[in-house]
Structures are given as C-alpha cells and as structure tokens.
Legacy VTK file of the C-alpha trace (Angstrom):
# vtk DataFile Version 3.0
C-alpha trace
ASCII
DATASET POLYDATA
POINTS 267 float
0.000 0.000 0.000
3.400 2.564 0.588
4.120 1.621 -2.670
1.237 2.979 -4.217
0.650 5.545 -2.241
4.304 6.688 -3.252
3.425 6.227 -6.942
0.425 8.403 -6.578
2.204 10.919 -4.948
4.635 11.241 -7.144
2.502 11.157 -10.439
0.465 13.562 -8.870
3.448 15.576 -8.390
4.488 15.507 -11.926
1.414 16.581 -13.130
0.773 19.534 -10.946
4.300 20.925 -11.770
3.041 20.967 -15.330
2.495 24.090 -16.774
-0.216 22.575 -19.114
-2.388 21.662 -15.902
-2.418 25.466 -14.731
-3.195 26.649 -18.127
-6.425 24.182 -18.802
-7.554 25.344 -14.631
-6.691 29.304 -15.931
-8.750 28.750 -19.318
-12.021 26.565 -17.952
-12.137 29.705 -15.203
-12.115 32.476 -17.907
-14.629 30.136 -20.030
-16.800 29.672 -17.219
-17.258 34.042 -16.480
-17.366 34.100 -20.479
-20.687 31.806 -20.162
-22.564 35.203 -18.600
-22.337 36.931 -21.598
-23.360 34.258 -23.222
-26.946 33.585 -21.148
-27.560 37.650 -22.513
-28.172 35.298 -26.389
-30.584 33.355 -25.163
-33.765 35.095 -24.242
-35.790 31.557 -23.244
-33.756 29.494 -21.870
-30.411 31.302 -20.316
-29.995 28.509 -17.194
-29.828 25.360 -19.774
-27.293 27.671 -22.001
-25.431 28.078 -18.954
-25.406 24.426 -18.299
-24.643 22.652 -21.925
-22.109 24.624 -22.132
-19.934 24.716 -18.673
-20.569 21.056 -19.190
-19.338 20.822 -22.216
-16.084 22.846 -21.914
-15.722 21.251 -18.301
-15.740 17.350 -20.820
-13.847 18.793 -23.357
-11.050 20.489 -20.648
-10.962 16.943 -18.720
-10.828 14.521 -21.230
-8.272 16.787 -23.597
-5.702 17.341 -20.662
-5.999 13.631 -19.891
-4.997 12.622 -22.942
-1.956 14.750 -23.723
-0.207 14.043 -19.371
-1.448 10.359 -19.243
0.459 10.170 -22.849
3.405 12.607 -21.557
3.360 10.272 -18.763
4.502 6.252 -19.319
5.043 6.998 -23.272
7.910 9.194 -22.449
9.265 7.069 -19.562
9.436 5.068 -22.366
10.610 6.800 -24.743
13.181 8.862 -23.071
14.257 5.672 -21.146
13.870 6.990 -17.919
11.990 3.546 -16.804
15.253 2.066 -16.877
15.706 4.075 -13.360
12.301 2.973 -11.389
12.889 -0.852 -13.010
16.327 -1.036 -11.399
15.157 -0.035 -7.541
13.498 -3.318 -7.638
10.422 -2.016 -9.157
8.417 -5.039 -11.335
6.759 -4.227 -14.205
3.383 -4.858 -13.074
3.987 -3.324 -10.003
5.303 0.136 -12.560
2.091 -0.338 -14.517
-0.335 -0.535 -11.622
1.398 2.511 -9.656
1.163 4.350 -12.829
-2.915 3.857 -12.853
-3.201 3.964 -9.047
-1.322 7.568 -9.263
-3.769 8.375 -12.005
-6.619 7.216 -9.771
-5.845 9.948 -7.597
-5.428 12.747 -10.173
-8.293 12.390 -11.873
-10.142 12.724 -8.653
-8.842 15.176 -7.448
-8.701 17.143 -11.767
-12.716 16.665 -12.005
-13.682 17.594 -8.638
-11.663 21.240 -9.022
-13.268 21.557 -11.964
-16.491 20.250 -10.884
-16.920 22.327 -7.623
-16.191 25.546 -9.915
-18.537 24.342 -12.502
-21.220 24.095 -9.843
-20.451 26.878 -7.848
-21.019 29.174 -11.113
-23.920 27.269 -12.430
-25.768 27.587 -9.244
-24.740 31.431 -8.804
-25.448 32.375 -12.544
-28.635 30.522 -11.889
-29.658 32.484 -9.223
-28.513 35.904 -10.386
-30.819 35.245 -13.437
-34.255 36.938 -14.141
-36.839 34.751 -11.513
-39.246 34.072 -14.387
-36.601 32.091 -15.850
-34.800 31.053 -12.621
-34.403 26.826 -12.898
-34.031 24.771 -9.727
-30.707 23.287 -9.663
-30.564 19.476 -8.473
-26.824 19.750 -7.528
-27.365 16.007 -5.769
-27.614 14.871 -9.555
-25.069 17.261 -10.280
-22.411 14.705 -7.466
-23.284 11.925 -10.148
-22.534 13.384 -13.005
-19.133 14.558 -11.463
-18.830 10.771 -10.328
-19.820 9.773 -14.016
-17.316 11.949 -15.411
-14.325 11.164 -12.633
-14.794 7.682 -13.646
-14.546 8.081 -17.642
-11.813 10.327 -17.377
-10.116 7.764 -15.209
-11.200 5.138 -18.043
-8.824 7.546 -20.550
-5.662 7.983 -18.584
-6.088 3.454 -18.154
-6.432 3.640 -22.028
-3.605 5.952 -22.500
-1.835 3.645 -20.386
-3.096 0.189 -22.370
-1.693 1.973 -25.536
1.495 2.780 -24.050
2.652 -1.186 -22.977
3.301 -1.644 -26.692
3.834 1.475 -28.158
6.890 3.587 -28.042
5.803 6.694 -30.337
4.261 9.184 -28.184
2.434 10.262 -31.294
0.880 6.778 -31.973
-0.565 6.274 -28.192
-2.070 9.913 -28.430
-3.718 9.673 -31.926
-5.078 5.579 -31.059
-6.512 6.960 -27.600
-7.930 10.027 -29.539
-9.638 6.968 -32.003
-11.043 5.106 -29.039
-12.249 8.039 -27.138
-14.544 9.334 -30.594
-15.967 6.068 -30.724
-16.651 5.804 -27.385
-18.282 8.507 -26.760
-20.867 8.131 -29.947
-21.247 4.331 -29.600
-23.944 4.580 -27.521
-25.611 7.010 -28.964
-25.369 4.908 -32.386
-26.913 1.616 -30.295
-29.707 3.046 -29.021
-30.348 4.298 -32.206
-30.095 0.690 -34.318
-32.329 -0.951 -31.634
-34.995 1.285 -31.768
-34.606 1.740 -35.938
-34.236 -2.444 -36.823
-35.681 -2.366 -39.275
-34.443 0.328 -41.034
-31.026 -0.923 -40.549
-29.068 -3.368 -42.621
-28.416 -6.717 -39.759
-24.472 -5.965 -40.621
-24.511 -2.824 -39.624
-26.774 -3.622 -36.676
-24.434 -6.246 -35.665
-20.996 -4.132 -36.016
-22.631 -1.594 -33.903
-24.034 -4.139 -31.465
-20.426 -5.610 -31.340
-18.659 -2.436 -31.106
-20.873 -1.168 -28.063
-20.053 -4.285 -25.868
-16.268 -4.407 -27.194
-15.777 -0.123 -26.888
-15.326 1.347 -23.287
-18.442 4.123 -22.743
-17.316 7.651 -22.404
-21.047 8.911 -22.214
-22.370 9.778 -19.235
-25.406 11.890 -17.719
-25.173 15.684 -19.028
-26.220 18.682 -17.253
-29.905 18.173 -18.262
-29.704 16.047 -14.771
-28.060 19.620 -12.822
-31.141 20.991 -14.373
-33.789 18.694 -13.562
-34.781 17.944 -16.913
-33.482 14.211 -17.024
-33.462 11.648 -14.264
-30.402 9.702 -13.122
-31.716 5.964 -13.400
-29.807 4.599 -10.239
-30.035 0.676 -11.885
-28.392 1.814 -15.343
-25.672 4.403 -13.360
-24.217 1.614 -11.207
-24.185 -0.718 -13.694
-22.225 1.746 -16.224
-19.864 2.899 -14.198
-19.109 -0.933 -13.108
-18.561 -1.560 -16.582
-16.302 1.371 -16.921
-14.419 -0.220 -13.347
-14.357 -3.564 -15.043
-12.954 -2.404 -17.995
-9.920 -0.381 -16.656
-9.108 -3.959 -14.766
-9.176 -5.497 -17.881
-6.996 -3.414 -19.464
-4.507 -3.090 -16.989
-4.484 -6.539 -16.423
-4.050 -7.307 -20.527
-1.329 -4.217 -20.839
0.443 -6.093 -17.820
1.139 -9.088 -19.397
1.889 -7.162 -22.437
4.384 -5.129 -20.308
5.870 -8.199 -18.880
7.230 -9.531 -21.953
7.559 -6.332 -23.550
11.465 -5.738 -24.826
12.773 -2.339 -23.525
15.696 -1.310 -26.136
LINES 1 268
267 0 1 2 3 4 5 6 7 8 9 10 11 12 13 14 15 16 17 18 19 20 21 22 23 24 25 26 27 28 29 30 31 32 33 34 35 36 37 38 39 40 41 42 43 44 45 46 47 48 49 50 51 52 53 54 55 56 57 58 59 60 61 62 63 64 65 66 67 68 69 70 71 72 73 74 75 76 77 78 79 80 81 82 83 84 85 86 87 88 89 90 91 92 93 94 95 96 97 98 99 100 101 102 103 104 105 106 107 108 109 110 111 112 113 114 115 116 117 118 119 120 121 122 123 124 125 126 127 128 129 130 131 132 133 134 135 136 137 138 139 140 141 142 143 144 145 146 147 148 149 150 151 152 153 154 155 156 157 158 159 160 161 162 163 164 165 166 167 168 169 170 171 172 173 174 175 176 177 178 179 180 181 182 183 184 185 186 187 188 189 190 191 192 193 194 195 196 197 198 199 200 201 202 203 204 205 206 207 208 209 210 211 212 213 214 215 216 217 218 219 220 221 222 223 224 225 226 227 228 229 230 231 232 233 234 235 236 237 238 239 240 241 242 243 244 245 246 247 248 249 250 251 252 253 254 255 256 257 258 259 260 261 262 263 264 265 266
C-alpha cells in the first residue's frame, strides 16, 4: 500500500508541476465568467445555455488534458528511457504499470472535482442571479453523479492511454489511437440506441458491427447537465451498472497491458 501511495504521490506531483495543468484550470475559469455573456443570447432558456455549455467545456477540458499528461506520462518514460531508473530499484513491471494507474486514480479525482466544484459553484450562482421568471431549480445532488460519471470516464482515458502505451513507443501513436477510441466511445452509444430502436431500417451488418462495437468499446457517455437541471433523471439501476462496466474495464486493461508489459522488450 506505501508503494502505491508513493506512486500516486509522485505522479500527482508531476502533473501539478506541469504548466499545461495550470493553463487548462486558468482557461475553464475564464470560459466559465465568459458563459454570462453568453446567457444575454438566449432570451428563453439562459440557465440550460449556462449548463450545456460549462458542461461541455468542463468534458472537453478533462478529457483533452488527460490525454496529452497520461500520454506525456509512461510513453515518455518510455521513450526517453527513464523507466530504466524505477525498473532497477526493484520495481516489477506490473507493479510500474499498476502505480502508474493507481497515481492516475488519484489525479483524476482530485482534476474533475476542481473543476467540478467551480462548474457548480457558477452554475448555481449564474442561476440564481438570473431573471426569476426564468430562474431553474438546480438538483446539484444529480449534479455529485454526473461529477462521479465523469471522474470515472476520465479515469477510463488515462487506463487507455496507459493500455496503448505497454506496446507502443511513439508518443504520437498512443495519443492519436486513444484520440480513435475516445470518438468512438463517446458516440457508440448514442449509435446503439439508435439501431435498436430503428431495426428495421437498418441493414443486420450494420446492426451487428454496432451491437459488437458497443459491448467491445469502453463508454465515455455519461449523464449531461440536463440532470443539474432537472430535466433528465439519473436511473440509479443503469448508473451503477455503467460505471461498473467502466471499473471492469480499466481492470481489464490493466491486467491485458500487464502481461503485455511483462514480456515487452525495452531497447
């Protein structure tokens, strides 16, 4: 347990000291006092404005900076060689692997709910500063899922950043195949839901492929702010069970890239 504790220190370390981290922190605050202008464009809705899109920069912010320090992270230990100096204190592979995710664990958590707590805190106070007539009341209990939703896809990336990086040395390469999986990811549900409900309009290949790719694919959907709002409700059943998959899946994956790691050649 020292072990990873140390590994999650010191990956949370590196990634504070990043100036990359400060910037993405500096630029979701400036796009979050930008979103009061923006309620002034919408003259019957300003609170869901507000909403979509905090949410959506808070996603974009989260996922984007997760992708570029989980790849900046193991792929250039790699790369630069400076694995060579954990692997000789004794450190196993697996053991590398797993402190690497563990110290991700922690920075994710600790990356959304920043973020999250500011994107609350200025939904709830743009919300209430706004015209009573169209006033919304905020369901910021719903709003702790979401955050919980998002921690756990976000954690999901770094573990695929990570998967990638076991058997890839180009920092390039693990950036643009994590990019790949994250797209489809994201719409795959989206695209199942649709197929089931349109069989048959849909060719049985293509309902198939889709049907495949949604139970092969890690989900990277989860519930938007229309749940902040009050305008969808969080189905308890279907949000355990999604983010277990998304659980299950990062142990899969870190228990494939660790044999893949094992036997991997380091030149």
């Amino acid at each position: 347990m020292r072990f990873l504790l140390g590994f999650a220190y010191i990956t949370l370390k590196e990634n504070v000291r990043r100036r990359s981290f400060y910037g993405v922190v500096v630029v979701y605050l400036l796009s979050l006092l930008f979103s009061r202008m923006l309620m002034e464009f919408s003259l019957q809705d300003p609170s869901k404005v507000l909403a979509d899109y905090s949410y959506s920069f808070l996603s974009f912010f989260l996922f984007l900076s997760t992708l570029f320090i989980a790849t900046d992270t193991m792929a250039k230990d790699i790369e630069k060689k400076s694995v060579y100096l954990v692997l000789s204190k004794g450190v196993t592979r697996e053991a590398y692997l797993l402190g690497r995710a563990f110290g991700f664990f922690v920075f994710t958590l600790s990356f959304v709910f920043v973020l999250g707590l500011f994107f609350l805190l200025i939904v709830w106070f743009l919300n209430e500063v706004t015209v009573s007539v169209f006033r919304k009341e905020l369901h910021l209990s719903a709003g702790l899922f979401v955050l919980l939703s998002l921690w756990v896809k976000t954690f999901l990336l770094s573990i695929v950043v990570l998967f990638f990086s076991t058997f890839m040395s180009n920092f390039f390469l693990v950036f643009l195949a994590s990019v790949v999986v994250l797209i489809a990811g994201s719409s795959i549900e989206n695209l199942y839901h649709f197929v089931s409900v349109e069989k048959e309009r849909v060719p049985d290949l293509v309902r198939y492929t889709v049907t495949f790719l949604f139970y092969v694919l890690p989900s990277f959907s989860s519930p938007g702010p229309d749940a902040v709002l009050g305008l969808q409700k969080i189905n308890l059943k279907y949000f355990s069970l999604d983010i277990a998959k998304s659980l299950a899946y990062s142990g899969f994956l870190l228990s494939v890239g660790s044999l893949i790691f094992r036997r991997r050649e380091l030149a």
